[in-house]
C-alpha positions as CSV (number, residue, x, y, z in Angstrom):
1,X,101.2,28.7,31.1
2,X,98.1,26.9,30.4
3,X,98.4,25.9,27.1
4,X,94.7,25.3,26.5
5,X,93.2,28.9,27.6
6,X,96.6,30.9,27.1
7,X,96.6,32.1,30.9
8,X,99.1,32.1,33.5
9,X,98.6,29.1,35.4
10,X,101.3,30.1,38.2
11,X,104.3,32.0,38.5
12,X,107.3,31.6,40.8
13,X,108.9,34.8,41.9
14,X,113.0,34.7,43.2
15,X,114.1,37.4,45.2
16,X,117.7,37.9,45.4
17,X,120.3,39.1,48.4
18,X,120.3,42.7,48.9
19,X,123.1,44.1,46.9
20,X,126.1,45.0,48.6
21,X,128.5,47.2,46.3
22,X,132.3,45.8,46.1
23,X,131.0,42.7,47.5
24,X,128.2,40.7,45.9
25,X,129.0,40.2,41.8
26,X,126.0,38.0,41.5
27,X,122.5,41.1,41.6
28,X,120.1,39.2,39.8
29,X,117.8,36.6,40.9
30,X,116.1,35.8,37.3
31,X,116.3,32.4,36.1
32,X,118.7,32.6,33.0
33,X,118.9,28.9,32.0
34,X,115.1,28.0,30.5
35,X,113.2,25.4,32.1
36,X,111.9,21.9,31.4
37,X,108.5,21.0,31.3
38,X,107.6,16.8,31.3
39,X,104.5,14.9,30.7
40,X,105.0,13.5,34.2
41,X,103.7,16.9,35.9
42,X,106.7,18.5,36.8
43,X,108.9,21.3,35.8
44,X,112.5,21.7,36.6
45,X,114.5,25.6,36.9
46,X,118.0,26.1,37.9
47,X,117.8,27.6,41.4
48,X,118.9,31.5,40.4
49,X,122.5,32.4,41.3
50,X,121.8,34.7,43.6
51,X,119.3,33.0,46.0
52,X,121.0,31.7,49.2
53,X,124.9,31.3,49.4
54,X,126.7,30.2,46.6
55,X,126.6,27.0,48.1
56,X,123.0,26.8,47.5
57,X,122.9,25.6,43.7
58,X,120.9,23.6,42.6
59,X,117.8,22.3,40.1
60,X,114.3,23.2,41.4
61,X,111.1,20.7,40.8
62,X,107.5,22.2,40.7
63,X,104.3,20.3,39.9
64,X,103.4,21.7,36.6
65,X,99.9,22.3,37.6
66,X,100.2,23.5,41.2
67,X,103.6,25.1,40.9
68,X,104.3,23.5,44.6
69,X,107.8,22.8,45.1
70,X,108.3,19.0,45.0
71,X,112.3,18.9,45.7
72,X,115.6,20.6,45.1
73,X,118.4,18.6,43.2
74,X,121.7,20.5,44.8
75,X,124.6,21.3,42.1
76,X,128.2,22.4,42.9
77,X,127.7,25.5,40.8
78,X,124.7,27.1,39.5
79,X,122.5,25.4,36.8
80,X,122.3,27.9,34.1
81,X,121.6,26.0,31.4
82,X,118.1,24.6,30.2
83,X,117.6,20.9,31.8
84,X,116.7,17.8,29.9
85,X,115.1,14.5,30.2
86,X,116.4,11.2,28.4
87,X,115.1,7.5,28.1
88,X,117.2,4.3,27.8
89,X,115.6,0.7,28.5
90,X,112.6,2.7,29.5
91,X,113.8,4.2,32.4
92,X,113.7,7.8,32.0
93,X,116.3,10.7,33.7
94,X,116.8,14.0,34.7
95,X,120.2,15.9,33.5
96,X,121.6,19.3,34.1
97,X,124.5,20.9,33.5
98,X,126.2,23.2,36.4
99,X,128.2,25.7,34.3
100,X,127.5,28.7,36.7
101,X,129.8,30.5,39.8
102,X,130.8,28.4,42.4
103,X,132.6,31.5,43.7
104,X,131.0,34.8,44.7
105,X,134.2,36.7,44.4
106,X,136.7,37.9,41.5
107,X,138.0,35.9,39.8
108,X,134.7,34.2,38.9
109,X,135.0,30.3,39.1
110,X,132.8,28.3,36.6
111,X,131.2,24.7,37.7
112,X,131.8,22.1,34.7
113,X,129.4,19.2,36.2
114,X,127.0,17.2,34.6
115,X,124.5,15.8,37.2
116,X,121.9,12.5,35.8
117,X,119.0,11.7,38.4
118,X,116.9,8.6,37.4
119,X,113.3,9.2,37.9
120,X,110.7,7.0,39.8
């Protein structure tokens, strides 16, 4: 959102795996961990769980004003929880939490990682 006119400034759209019944657990392809926007430009998302394989976890950057995809931070589970930023001695990082599947079967399997990236 632009903040300063209240409009949409871009929106990012995530469109899941086709749903296979008594397979596929995982449906939705929303984003159910918040996301983190930074005075350096960017905006980090956990990657929804049910884009890709679930091997494909991770945290996604976008360029707040563009909404361009700068990188992808790859997780061992998915990142359903909101990221954060932190500064010690001035440098300043990036930290989420992986608490999603790892699995895409029953039992579900939970991650339990805390990833830190310094940024530039």
């Amino acid at each position: 959102m632009n903040v300063l006119n209240n409009r949409i400034a871009w929106k990012q759209h995530y469109i899941g795996q086709a749903f296979q019944p008594n397979v596929q657990v995982q449906t939705s392809a929303a984003c159910s961990g918040g996301s983190l926007a930074t005075a350096g430009n960017f905006v980090a998302v956990g990657q929804p769980a049910a884009i890709g394989a679930p091997s494909n976890h991770g945290l996604l950057i976008y360029n707040a004003a563009t909404g361009a995809q700068l990188a992808k931070l790859s997780t061992d589970a998915a990142v359903q929880s909101p990221p954060m930023t932190y500064t010690v001695d001035g440098k300043q990082y990036l930290v989420a939490y992986a608490n999603g599947r790892i699995n895409a079967g029953n039992p579900a399997v939970k991650g339990d990682s805390v990833y830190a990236w310094a940024l530039p």
